[in-house]
C-alpha positions as CSV (number, residue, x, y, z in Angstrom):
1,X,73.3,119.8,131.1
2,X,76.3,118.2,130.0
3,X,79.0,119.1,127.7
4,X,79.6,117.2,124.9
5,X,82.7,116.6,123.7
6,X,84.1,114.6,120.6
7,X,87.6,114.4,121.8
8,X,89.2,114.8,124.8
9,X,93.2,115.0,124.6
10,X,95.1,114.3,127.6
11,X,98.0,116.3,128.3
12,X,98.8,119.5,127.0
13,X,102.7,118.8,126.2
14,X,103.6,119.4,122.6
15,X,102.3,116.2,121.2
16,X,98.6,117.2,123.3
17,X,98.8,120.6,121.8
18,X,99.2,119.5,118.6
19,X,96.9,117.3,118.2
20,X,94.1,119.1,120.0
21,X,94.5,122.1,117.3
22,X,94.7,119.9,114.0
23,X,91.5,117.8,115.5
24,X,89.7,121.4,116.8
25,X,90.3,123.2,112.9
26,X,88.8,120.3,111.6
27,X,85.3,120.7,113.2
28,X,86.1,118.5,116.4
29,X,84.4,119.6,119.9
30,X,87.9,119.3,121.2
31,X,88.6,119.1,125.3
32,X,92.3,119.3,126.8
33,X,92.8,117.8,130.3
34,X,96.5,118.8,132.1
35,X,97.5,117.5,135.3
36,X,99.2,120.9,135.8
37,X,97.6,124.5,137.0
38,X,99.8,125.9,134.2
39,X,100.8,124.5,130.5
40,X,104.1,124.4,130.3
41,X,105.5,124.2,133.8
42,X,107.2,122.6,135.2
43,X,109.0,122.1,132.9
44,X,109.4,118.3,132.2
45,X,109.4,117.2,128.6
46,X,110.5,113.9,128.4
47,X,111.1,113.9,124.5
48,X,113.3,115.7,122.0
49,X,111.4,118.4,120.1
50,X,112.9,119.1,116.6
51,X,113.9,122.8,115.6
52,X,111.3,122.8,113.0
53,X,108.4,121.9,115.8
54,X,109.5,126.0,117.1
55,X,108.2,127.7,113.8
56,X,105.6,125.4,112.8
57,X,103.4,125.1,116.1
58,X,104.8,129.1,117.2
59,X,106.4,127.4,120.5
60,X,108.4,130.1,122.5
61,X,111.8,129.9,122.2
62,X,112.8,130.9,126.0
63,X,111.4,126.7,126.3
64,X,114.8,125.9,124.6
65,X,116.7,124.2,127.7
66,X,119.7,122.9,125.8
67,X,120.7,122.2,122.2
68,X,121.4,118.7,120.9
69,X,124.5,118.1,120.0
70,X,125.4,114.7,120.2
71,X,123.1,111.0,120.3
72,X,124.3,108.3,122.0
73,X,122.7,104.8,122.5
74,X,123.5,102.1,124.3
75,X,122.7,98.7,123.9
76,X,121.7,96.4,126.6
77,X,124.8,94.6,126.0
78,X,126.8,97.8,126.5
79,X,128.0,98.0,123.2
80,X,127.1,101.8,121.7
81,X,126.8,103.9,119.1
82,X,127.2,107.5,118.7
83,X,125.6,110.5,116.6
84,X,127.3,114.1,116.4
85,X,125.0,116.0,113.5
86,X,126.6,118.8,111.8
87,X,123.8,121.1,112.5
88,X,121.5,121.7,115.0
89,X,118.5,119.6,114.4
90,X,116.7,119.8,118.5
């Protein structure tokens, strides 16, 4: 017999993790597939994660690699423009 899912969530980064809890509390069979033997490493998030995302989804803080302390982007042109936030905000 087969398993029957309603959802199944690929990749159990934060944006996975998330969404596999809010769909699972709200009655969703939920599944969660990760390329990885372990969640979490290696460690390879390819996004920012705001300092809020720590206390609201319980993340450990030992995952902290770096603080952000300045944005900068650059145009395809080469022209830029720069961000230095007077608190931490990721």
């Amino acid at each position: 017999m087969m398993a029957a899912w309603d959802v199944c969530v690929i990749g159990a980064g934060p944006a996975g993790c998330l969404t596999a809890s809010r769909l699972a509390r709200a009655g969703f069979a939920v599944v969660m597939l990760e390329e990885h033997a372990v969640v979490g490493r290696p460690v390879d998030c390819s996004g920012i994660i705001g300092v809020e995302a720590f206390a609201s989804l319980d993340l450990p803080r030992g995952s902290i690699v770096d603080d952000l302390t300045c944005i900068e982007v650059v145009a395809p042109s080469g022209s830029t423009l720069a961000f230095s936030p007077e608190r931490r905000i990721a």
